[in-house]
N, C-alpha and C positions, 0 to 999 in steps of 0.2 A: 897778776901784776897789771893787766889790759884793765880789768874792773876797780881796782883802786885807784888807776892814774886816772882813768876816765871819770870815778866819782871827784878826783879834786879836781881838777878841770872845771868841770861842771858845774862846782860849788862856786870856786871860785868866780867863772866868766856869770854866772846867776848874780854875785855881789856886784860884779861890773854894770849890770843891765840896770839891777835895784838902782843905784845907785844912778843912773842917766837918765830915769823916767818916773813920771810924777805920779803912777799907779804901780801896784803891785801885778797888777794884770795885764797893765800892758807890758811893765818891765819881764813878766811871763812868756807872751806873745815872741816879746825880740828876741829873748831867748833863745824861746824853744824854735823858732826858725835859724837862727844861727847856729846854735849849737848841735842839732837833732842830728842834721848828717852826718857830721863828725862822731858822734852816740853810734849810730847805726852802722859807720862803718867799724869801729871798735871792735864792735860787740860782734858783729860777721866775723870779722877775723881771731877774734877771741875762741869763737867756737868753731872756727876753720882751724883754728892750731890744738884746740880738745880733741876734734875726730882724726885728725889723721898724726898729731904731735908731729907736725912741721920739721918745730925747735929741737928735738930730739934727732934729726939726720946733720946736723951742723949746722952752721950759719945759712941760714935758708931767708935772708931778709931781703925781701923784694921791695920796688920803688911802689908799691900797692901797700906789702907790710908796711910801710914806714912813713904811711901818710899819716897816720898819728901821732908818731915821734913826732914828727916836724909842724905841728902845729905848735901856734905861743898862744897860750892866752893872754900874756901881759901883752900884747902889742895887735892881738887879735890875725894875726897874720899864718902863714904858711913860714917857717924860718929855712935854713938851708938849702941849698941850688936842687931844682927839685928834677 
């Protein structure tokens, strides 16, 4: 689920950047600084809940887990009291 929300994310805030700059390379660049740590944290936590299956001992959602929930890409912000 981690990999597929984060691929539309991704797609989507990529058509955000296309669409605000006059290159493909730069709208690249804004991107991939924007977006990357939010990737990387994903993807850490994605394979922190493979090796020890977390989600399997019950609601185990920490304010670390859930800093990717709470990102918006339509508004580019962090959403909920964090």
């Amino acid at each position: 689920a981690q990999g597929a929300g984060c691929a539309m994310v991704n797609g989507f805030s990529l058509s955000q950047d296309l669409a605000e700059h006059a290159s493909v390379e730069d709208a690249l660049v804004a991107w991939e600084k924007r977006i990357r740590p939010m990737t990387d944290h994903t993807q850490a936590l994605s394979g922190e809940y493979a090796k020890n299956r977390s989600l399997s001992k019950g609601n185990m959602f920490t304010p670390d887990a859930l800093m990717a929930a709470r990102y918006d890409p339509l508004r580019r912000v962090m959403s909920w009291p964090q």
